[in-house]
Every structure is written in structure tokens, then in C-alpha cells.
ZAFI-676551 format. One line per 10 residues: number of its first residue (from 1); their letters; for each residue x, z, y of N, C-alpha, C. Coordinates in steps of 0.05 Angstrom, whole numbers, m for minus. Layout:
// ZAFI-676551
NUM	a	X Z Y X Z Y X Z Y; ... $
//
This chain:
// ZAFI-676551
1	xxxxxxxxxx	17 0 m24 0 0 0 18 0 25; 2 m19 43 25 m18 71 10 m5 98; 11 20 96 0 31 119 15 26 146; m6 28 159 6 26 195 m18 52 206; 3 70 221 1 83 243 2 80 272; m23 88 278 m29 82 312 m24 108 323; 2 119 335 m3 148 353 m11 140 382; m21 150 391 m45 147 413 m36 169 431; m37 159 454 m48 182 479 m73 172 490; m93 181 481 m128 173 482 m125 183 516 $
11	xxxxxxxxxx	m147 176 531 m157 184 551 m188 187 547; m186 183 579 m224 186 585 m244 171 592; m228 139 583 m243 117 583 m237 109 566; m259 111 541 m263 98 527 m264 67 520; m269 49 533 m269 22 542 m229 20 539; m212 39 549 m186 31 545 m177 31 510; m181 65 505 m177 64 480 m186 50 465; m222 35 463 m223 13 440 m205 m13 446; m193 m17 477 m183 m38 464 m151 m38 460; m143 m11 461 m113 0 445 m115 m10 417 $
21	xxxxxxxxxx	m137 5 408 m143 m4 385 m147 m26 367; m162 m44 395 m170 m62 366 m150 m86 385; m124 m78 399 m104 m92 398 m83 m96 376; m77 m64 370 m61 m51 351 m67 m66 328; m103 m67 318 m107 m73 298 m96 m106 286; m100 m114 305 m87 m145 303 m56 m148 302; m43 m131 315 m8 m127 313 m4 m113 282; m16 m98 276 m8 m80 246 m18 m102 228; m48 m129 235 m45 m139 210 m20 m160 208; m23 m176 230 10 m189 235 31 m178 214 $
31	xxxxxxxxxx	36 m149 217 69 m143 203 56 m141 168; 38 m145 177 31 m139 141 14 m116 124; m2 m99 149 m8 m80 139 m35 m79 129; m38 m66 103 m70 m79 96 m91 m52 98; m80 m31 118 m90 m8 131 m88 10 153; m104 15 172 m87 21 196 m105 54 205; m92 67 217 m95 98 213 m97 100 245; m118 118 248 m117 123 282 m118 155 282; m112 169 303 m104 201 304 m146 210 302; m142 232 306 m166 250 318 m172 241 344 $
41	xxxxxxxxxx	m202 233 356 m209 241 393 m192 214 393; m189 194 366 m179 164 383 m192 157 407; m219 159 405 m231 138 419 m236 150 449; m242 176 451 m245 197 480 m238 216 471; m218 232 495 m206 254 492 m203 264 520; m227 288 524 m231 303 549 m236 325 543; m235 355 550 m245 375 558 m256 375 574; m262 365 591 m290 357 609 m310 363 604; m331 385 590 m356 383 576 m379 365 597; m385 368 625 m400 359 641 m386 324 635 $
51	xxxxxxxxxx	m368 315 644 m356 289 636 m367 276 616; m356 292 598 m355 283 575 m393 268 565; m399 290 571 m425 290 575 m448 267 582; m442 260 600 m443 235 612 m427 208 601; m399 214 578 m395 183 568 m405 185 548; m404 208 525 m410 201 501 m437 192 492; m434 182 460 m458 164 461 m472 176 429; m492 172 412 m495 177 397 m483 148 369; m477 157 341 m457 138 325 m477 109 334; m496 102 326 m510 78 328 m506 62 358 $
61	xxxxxxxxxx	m496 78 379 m494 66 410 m471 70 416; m453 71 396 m429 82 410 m404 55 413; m395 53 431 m380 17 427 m353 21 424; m340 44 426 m316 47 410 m315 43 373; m335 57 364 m343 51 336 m345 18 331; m364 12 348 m367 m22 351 m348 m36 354; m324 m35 368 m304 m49 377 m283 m50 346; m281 m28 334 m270 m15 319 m281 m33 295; m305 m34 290 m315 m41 264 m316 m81 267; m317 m87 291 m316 m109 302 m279 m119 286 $
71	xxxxxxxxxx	m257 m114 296 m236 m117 298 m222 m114 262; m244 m97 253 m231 m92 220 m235 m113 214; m263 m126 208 m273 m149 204 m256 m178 210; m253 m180 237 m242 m200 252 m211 m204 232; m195 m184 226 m172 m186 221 m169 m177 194; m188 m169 173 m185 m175 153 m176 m140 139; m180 m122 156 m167 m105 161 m180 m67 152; m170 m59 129 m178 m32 132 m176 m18 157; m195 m4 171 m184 21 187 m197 42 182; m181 71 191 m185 106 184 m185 108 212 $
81	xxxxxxxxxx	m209 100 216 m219 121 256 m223 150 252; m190 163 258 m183 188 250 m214 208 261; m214 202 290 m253 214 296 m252 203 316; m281 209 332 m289 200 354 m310 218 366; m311 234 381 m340 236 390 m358 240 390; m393 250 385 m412 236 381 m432 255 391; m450 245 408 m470 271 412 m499 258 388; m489 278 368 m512 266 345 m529 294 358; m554 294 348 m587 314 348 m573 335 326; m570 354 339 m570 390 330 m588 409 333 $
91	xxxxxxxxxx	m594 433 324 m610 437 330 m599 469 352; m576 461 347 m555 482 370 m545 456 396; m555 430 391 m548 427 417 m517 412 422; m501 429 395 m466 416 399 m467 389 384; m443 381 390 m438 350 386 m421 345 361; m415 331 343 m402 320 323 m371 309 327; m353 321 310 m323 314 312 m320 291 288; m333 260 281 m332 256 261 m315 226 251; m300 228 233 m286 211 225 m301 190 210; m286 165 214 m297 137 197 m270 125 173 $
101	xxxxxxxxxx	m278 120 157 m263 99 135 m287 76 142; m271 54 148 m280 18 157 m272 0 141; m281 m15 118 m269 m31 98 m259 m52 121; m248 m82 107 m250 m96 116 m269 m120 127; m284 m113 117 m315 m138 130 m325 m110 155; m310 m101 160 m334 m80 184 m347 m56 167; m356 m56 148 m370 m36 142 m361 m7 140; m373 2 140 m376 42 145 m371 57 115; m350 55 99 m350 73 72 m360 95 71; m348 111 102 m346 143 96 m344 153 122 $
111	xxxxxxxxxx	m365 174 120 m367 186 145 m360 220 140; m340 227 153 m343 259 147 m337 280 185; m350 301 185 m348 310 205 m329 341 203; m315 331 218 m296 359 220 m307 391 212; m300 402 196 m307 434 184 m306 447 198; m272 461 198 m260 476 211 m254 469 242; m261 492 258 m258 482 284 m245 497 302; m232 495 326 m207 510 332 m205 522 353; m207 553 343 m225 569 365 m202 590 370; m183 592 385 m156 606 393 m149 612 421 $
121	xxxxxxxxxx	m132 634 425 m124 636 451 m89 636 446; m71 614 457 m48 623 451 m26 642 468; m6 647 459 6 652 476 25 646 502; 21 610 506 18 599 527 8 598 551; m22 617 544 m42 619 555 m71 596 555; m58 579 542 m78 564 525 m100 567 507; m127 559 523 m145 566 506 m168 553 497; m170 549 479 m184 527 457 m215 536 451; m241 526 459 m264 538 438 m279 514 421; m271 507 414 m274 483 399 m303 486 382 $
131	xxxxxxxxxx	m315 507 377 m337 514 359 m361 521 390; m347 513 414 m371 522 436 m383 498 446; m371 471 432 m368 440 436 m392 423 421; m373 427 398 m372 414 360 m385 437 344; m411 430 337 m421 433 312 m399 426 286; m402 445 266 m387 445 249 m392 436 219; m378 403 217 m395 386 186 m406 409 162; m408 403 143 m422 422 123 m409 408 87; m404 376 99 m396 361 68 m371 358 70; m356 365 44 m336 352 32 m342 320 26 $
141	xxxxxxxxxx	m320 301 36 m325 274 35 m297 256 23; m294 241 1 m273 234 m10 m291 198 m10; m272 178 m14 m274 145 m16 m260 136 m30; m268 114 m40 m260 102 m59 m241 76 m42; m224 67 m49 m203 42 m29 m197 29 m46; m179 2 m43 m170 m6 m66 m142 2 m66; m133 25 m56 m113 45 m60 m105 65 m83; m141 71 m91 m146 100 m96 m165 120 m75; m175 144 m92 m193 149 m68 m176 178 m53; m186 171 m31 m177 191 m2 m199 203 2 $
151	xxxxxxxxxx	m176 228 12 m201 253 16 m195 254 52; m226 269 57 m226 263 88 m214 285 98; m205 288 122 m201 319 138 m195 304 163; m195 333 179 m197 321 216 m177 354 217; m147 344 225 m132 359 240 m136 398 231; m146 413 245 m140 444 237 m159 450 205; m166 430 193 m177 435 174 m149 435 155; m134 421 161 m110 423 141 m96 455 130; m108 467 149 m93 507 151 m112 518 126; m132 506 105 m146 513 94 m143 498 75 $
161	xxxxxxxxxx	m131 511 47 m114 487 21 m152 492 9; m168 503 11 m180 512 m10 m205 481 m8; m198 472 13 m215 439 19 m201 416 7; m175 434 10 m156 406 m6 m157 407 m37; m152 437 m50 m165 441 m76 m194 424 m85; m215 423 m68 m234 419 m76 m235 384 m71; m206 374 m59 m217 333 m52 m197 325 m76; m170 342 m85 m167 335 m122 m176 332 m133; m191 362 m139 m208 354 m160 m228 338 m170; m247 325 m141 m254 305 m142 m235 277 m135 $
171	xxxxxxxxxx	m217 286 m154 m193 251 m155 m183 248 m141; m177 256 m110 m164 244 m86 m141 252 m84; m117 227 m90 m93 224 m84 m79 217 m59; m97 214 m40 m81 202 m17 m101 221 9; m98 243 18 m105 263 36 m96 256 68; m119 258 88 m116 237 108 m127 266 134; m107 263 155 m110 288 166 m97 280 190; m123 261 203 m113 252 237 m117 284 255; m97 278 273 m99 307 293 m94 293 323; m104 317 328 m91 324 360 m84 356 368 $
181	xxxxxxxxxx	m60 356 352 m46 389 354 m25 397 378; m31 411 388 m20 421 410 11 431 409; 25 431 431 51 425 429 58 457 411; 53 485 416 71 507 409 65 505 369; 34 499 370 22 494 345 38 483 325; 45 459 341 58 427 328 83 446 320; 98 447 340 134 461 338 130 487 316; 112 498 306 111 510 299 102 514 261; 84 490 264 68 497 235 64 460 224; 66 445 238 59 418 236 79 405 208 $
191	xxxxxxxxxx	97 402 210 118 394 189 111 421 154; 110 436 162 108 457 135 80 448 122; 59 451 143 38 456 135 28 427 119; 34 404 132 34 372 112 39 364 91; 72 382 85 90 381 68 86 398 54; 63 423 55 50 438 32 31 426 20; 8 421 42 m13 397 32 m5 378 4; 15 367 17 22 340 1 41 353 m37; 53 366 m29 69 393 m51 39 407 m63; 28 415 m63 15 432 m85 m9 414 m90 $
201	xxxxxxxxxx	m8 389 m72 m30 367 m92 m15 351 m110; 8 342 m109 13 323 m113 5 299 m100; 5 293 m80 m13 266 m59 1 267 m45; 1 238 m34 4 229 m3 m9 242 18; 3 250 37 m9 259 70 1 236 88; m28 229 95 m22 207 119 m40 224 147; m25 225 172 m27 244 183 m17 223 214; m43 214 223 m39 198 255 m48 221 277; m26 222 295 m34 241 315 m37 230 342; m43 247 357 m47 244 386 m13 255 398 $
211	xxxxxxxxxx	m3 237 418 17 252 423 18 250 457; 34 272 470 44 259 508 25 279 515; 22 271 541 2 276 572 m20 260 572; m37 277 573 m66 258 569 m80 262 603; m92 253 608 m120 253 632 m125 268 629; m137 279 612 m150 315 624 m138 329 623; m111 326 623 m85 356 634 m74 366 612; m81 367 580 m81 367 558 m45 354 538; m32 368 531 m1 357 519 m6 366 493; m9 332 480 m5 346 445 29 326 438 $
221	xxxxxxxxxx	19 331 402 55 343 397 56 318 386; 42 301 376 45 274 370 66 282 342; 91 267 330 98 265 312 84 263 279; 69 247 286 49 230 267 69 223 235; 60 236 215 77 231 193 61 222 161; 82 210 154 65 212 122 89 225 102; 66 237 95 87 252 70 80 243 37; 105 234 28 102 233 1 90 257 m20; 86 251 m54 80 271 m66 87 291 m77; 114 289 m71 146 304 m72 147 322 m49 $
231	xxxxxxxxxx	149 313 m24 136 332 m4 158 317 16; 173 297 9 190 281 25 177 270 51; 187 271 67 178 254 95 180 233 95; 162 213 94 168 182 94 176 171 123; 157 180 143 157 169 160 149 193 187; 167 186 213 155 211 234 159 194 256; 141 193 279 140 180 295 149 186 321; 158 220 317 169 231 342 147 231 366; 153 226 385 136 238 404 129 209 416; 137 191 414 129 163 432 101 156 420 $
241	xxxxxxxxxx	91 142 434 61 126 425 73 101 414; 54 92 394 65 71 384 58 61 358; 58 46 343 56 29 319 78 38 296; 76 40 282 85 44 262 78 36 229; 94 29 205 82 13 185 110 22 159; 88 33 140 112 43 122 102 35 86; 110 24 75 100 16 50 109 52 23; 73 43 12 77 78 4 72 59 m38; 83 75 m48 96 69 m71 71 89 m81; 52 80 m90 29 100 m106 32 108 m133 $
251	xxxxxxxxxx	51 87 m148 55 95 m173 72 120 m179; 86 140 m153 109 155 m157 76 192 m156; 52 180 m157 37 200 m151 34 210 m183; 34 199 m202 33 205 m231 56 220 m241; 78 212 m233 103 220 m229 108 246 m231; 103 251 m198 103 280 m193 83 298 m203; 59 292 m213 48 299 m224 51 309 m256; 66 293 m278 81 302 m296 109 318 m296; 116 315 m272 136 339 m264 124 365 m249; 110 366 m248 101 385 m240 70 382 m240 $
261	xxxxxxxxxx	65 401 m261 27 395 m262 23 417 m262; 20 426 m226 17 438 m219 m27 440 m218; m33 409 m220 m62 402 m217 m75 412 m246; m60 399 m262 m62 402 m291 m73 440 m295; m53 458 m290 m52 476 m291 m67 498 m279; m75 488 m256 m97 507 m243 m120 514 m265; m128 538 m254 m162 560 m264 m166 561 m250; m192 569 m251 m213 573 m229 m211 604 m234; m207 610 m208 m202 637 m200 m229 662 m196; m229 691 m200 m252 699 m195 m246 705 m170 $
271	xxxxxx	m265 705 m149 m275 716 m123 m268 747 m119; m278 771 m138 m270 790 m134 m241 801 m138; m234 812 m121 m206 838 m124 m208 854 m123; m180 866 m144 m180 892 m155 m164 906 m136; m173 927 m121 m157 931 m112 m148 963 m119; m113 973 m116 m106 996 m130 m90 1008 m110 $
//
């Protein structure tokens, strides 16, 4: 498989980022790539709630999705619209963090909406309420490619193996975890936490981020990576925006898997502890 990574510094016009995008998309099929990966908040990325407010759209009206699903088609082309957006009907009112898998004719495989949501105060003085925004998805969501099937996740869901436990076992070898992680976060937990992911599944982590100075005042850590099933770094993009394209060797996932069946070997654990 020849994946291509899009790291992005999204803004607050949407109308720019779809057509980052469905430029990109046409440059990554050019070098050969027969899948293309976009971060988290590809398409709008504001803390603005009043703003924001006023661009976003619901999935059926939304023309970043459109442009997006337009451009797979046109060029022959898988894309992973890491998320986007969406003011779907709640009955709290908050909005949807939700990711797309896009075959190549345009169509919609897989829709999953972000779980875990990222509700912190750092010691930067940085402060996140991400759950005061975004309603929080409810399904585990895995797809079938002509890869193999990928399991979904959106960025701080990755701090929680017990979702990744549960997209193995339903078969998924290739674990997909667009972000937009913040710089002390990134420097801090970003490289371990992939390279555990990818180590106690045995799978690929393909992982498109947001990176730079964005429009709404906002600095994420960018260094967009895929990790092998060994836990090797294939590819890191560092902090520039940019294109990237790395051919991933799927047959080495069986591999590591007979060296370590680690999958093989798991029980299902009881819930209660003893405690002494």
C-alpha cells in the first residue's frame, strides 16, 4: 500500500482548506499513492464557538465533505478525512467531531465520531473543553479497504488502548488516528503513545496531524507519523506542512504477529479487583 500524508495547518475558511485538499489529492495520486490521509479539524479549525457557529454546516450541506468526495472520485483516489465538523441534531445541542473513509468512486464507507474528548487545563495555561463543544460518538467503527480493514479513531482517543483492544479484535490491522495535538502534549506523549498503539496490536499506525500557527491563535505539534507493527517509525513529517508518501509492506503484520502473539494470547479480563 502507498499511503500519502497531508499535514495541514487548517484555518477558518473552509473554502481554503477543501481546496488544500482536493489539490493535494491530485499531487499524492500523481506520485503514486492509492490513499491519502488528512489530520483531525482538516476541513475547519476554530475555537470560535459564535464563528464557528455561523460556518459550520450539517454532513448532507457540508461542501468540504463535497469537495472531498468530489476529488476521490475525479482522481481515482482513496481518502481518510481525518474529521471535519458538523452541527448534526442533538438532543444537548453539541456538534459532532466526525471522521470519513472515501473509496475511490466518491463514496462514504465509514463514518465514525470521535469518543473521547479533551477536556484539560495545562500547565501552559492552556485550556481545552472539548466535551462543552462536541457531543461524544457512542460506536466503535472499523472498514474494510483493499488494504485490510482499519479501525477508526480521532486523535486523544489514542490515550485509551481499551478501543484499540476492541478494533483487533474485530480484525483491524491498520489503526488510523488523525490529530490536532497541542505542542507540550505532542513533546511529551505523541511518539510513545503511537508506538505503543502500533506494539501491543501488532498494526500499522497511520497518524496525519495538524501542525504550525493556525487563525485562531491555536499551535499544534504536527509531526504526523506512521508506525510500523514492530513499533518502528516509518515516516515523521516534523513540523512543516506538507505531502508526504511512504509504501507500507502489510505482509510484515503476520510477521510480527508470530513473533510475538501478543493478540493470540490475550483473555478477557474480569472487571473486579481484589484488593489486599
Amino acid at each position: 500500500m502507498r499511503a500519502a500524508i497531508f499535514q495541514m495547518t487548517s484555518g477558518i475558511d473552509p473554502a481554503v482548506n477543501a481546496a488544500a485538499m482536493t489539490e493535494v489529492a491530485a499531487r499524492a495520486k500523481g506520485e503514486g499513492a492509492d490513499i491519502l490521509f488528512t489530520p483531525e479539524m482538516a476541513g475547519y479549525l476554530d475555537r470560535d464557538r459564535g464563528r464557528a457557529a455561523a460556518t459550520l454546516r450539517r454532513e448532507a450541506d457540508d461542501p468540504v465533505l463535497a469537495q472531498v468526495r468530489d476529488a476521490a472520485a475525479k482522481h481515482g483516489l482513496w481518502v481518510h478525512l481525518g474529521s471535519i465538523p458538523l452541527k448534526e441534531e442533538r438532543s444537548d445541542g453539541r456538534w459532532a467531531n466526525r471522521s470519513f473513509m472515501i473509496d475511490d468512486s466518491g463514496e462514504i464507507r465509514a463514518r465514525y465520531d470521535k469518543i473521547h474528548l479533551f477536556d484539560v487545563d495545562l500547565a501552559t495555561g492552556e485550556s481545552w473543553r472539548e466535551s462543552s463543544v462536541y457531543g461524544p460518538g457512542e460506536q466503535l467503527v472499523a472498514v474494510d479497504t483493499p488494504w485490510g480493514r482499519m479501525g477508526l479513531s480521532v486523535c486523544y482517543d489514542m490515550r485509551f488502548p481499551d478501543l484499540y483492544r476492541a478494533l483487533t479484535n474485530a480484525g483491524a490491522k491498520i489503526l488510523l488516528m488523525p490529530a490536532a495535538f497541542t505542542v507540550p502534549t505532542g513533546e511529551a506523549h505523541w511518539h510513545v503513545l503511537l508506538r505503543a498503539r502500533a506494539i501491543e496490536a501488532g498494526c500499522f499506525v497511520i497518524a496525519a496531524a495538524q501542525t504550525g500557527h493556525h487563525a485562531d491563535g491555536r499551535t499544534t505539534y504536527g509531526h504526523s507519523l506512521i508506525v510500523g507493527p514492530w513499533g518502528e517509525v516509518l515516516l515523521d513529517m516534523g513540523g512543516e506542512a506538507g505531502l508526504a508518501l511512504a509504501e507500507l509492506d502489510l505482509s510484515s503484520i503476520e510477521d510480527v504477529r508470530q513473533r510475538v502473539p501478543a493478540l493470540a494470547n490475550r483473555r478477557i479480563l474480569p472487571m473486579d479487583v481484589t484488593v489486599s
